[in-house]
Structures are given as structure tokens and as C-alpha cells.
N, C-alpha and C positions, 0 to 999 in steps of 0.2 A: 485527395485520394484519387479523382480522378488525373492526374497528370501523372503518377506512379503504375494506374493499371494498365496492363500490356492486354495487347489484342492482334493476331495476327494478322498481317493484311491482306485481304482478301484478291492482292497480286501473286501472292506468292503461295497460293495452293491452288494445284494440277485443277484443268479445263477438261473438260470430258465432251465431247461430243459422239454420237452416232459409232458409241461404245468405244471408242480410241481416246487417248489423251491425245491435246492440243500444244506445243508450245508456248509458250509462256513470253518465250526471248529467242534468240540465234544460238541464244548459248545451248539452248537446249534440245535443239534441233539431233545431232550426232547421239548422245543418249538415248532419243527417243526412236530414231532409227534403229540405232543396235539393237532395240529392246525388243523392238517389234520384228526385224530382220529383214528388211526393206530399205529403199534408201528413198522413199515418198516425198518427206519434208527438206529433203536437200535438193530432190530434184523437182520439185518444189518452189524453190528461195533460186534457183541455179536457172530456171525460165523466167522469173521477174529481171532477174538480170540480163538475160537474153535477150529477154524483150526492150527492156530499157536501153540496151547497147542498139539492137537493131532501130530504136525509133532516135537512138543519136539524141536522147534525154539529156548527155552532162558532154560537160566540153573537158576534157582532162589537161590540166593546167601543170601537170607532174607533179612528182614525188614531195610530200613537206613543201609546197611552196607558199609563199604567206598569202592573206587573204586580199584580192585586190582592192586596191581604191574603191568607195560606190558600192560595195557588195557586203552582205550581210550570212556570215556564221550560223548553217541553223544544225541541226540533229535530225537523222532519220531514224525508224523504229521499226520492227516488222508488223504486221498482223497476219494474223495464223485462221484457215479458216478449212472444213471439208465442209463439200457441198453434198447433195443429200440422195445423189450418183456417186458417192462416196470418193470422186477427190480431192486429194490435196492442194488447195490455194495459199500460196504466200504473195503480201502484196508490200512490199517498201515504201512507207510512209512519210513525206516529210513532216518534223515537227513545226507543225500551223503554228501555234503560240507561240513561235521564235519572231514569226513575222510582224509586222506591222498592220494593222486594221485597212482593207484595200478602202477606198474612198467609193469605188462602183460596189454594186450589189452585190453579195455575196452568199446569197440564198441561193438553194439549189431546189429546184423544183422537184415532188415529188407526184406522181399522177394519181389519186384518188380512187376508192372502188367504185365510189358512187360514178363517177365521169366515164372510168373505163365500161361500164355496164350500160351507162345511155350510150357510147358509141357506138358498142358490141352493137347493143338493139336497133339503131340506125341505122348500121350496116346493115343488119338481116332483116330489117321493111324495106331497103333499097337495095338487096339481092347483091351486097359487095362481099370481095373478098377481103378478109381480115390476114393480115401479116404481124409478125412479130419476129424480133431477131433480140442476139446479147451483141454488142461488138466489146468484144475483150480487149482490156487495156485503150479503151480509148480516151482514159485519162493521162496516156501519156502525148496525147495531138495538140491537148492543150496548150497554148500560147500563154505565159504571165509576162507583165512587165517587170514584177519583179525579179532583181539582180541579188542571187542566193549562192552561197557555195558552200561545202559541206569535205568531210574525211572519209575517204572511205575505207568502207572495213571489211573484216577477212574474208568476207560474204564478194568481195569485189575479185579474189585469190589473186591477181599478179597487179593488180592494180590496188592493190591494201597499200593507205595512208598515202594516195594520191588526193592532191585537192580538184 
């Protein structure tokens, strides 16, 4: 009984955030514009690209060409996100699980409330100034050794199905 009953998957029903629906996929991006009458989520998905072009992220090897020697095939994905300034982030994912398990660390540090609050108070018994900043996109500075290539797609516009 149970390998007969259906259940919807909880991919494929609309995201809501801070009263808007979210994207789900790329695909849904131009729907979700017209709906709303904006074009937020394409310009949006149209600055990750911007950005990825200005930080010189992929080397374009042209149109349909095969995959080189040494390098491994992986998939990218979007994530869809408003921030709570209400806006629109899209961020171009590669798919991790394509890859191989790196042999160094792969833990990403995350700073604690407990820490950030004994620092705060350290600084203000020793009379500092406290900084904080975001650097956007500074995941694309990152250096990997891994040798990755991918297809791109219409989200790329003149550069779709270059490797």
C-alpha cells in the first residue's frame, strides 16, 4: 500500500516568503515576473551572471565542445532568496554532489552567539570600535583545485550550451 500512495512533493509547491512567491527553478522566474509586473527575479538571476562574468568565474571553451581530459561534468541549480529589505537575490549553485569528497576540510565555520557577545563585551570594557561588513559574492574569489565544467543555459543568453 505503501509504494502505491502518492504524495506530493513538497518541491513542487510555491515558496512564499515576506508575502511574494519565490521561485522554485529558472523556469519560473518569467511567470513570476509577469505576475507580479516587475522584472525583480530576472534582474535578479541577470547580476549573478554579471557578477560571475566580471570575477572571470568560467573560462568558455565554446559552443557544444566536449568535455576535456581531467575535468569532470557537474550541474548548476538556482537558489531564490528576498532578503528582509525586501530584495531579490539569486545565487548559481554548483551541484556539490557531482563532485568528489575534497581530502582537506570542508567545514565551513560558522561564528556562534555565544562568541560574538563575549567579543562585543570585550570590546566595550577596552573602549573599541566594533566593525562589521557583508562582502557580496565573495564566493566567487575562491580558488578550488578542482577541474569542473558544466553547459550553460538560457540564463547564460548568448553564451547558452557553451561549455
Amino acid at each position: 500500500m505503501l509504494k502505491h500512495a502518492k504524495v506530493a512533493p513538497s518541491r513542487d509547491l510555491p515558496v512564499y516568503k515576506f508575502g511574494g512567491e519565490m521561485p522554485r527553478s529558472i523556469n519560473r522566474v518569467p511567470a513570476l515576473d509577469k505576475r507580479n509586473g516587475n522584472q525583480k527575479w530576472k534582474q535578479a538571476c541577470d547580476l549573478e551572471i554579471a557578477l560571475m562574468d566580471d570575477y572571470d568565474t568560467f573560462h568558455d571553451l565554446g559552443k557544444g565542445a566536449a568535455t576535456p581530459k581531467g575535468y569532470k561534468k557537474i550541474r548548476l541549480h538556482w537558489v531564490f532568496e528576498v532578503k528582509q529589505d525586501l530584495r531579490h537575490r539569486a545565487r548559481l549553485v554548483a551541484g556539490g554532489h557531482l563532485t568528489d569528497v575534497p581530502t582537506e576540510s570542508s567545514y565551513s565555520g560558522v561564528v556562534s552567539l555565544r562568541s560574538l557577545r563575549m567579543c562585543v563585551f570585550a570590546a566595550e570594557l577596552n573602549s573599541l570600535k566594533i566593525y562589521a561588513t557583508d562582502i557580496s559574492s565573495a564566493y566567487l574569489e575562491a580558488v578550488t583545485n578542482e577541474k569542473l565544467t558544466i553547459t550553460a543555459g538560457p540564463e547564460f543568453n548568448k553564451l547558452e550550451g557553451h561549455t
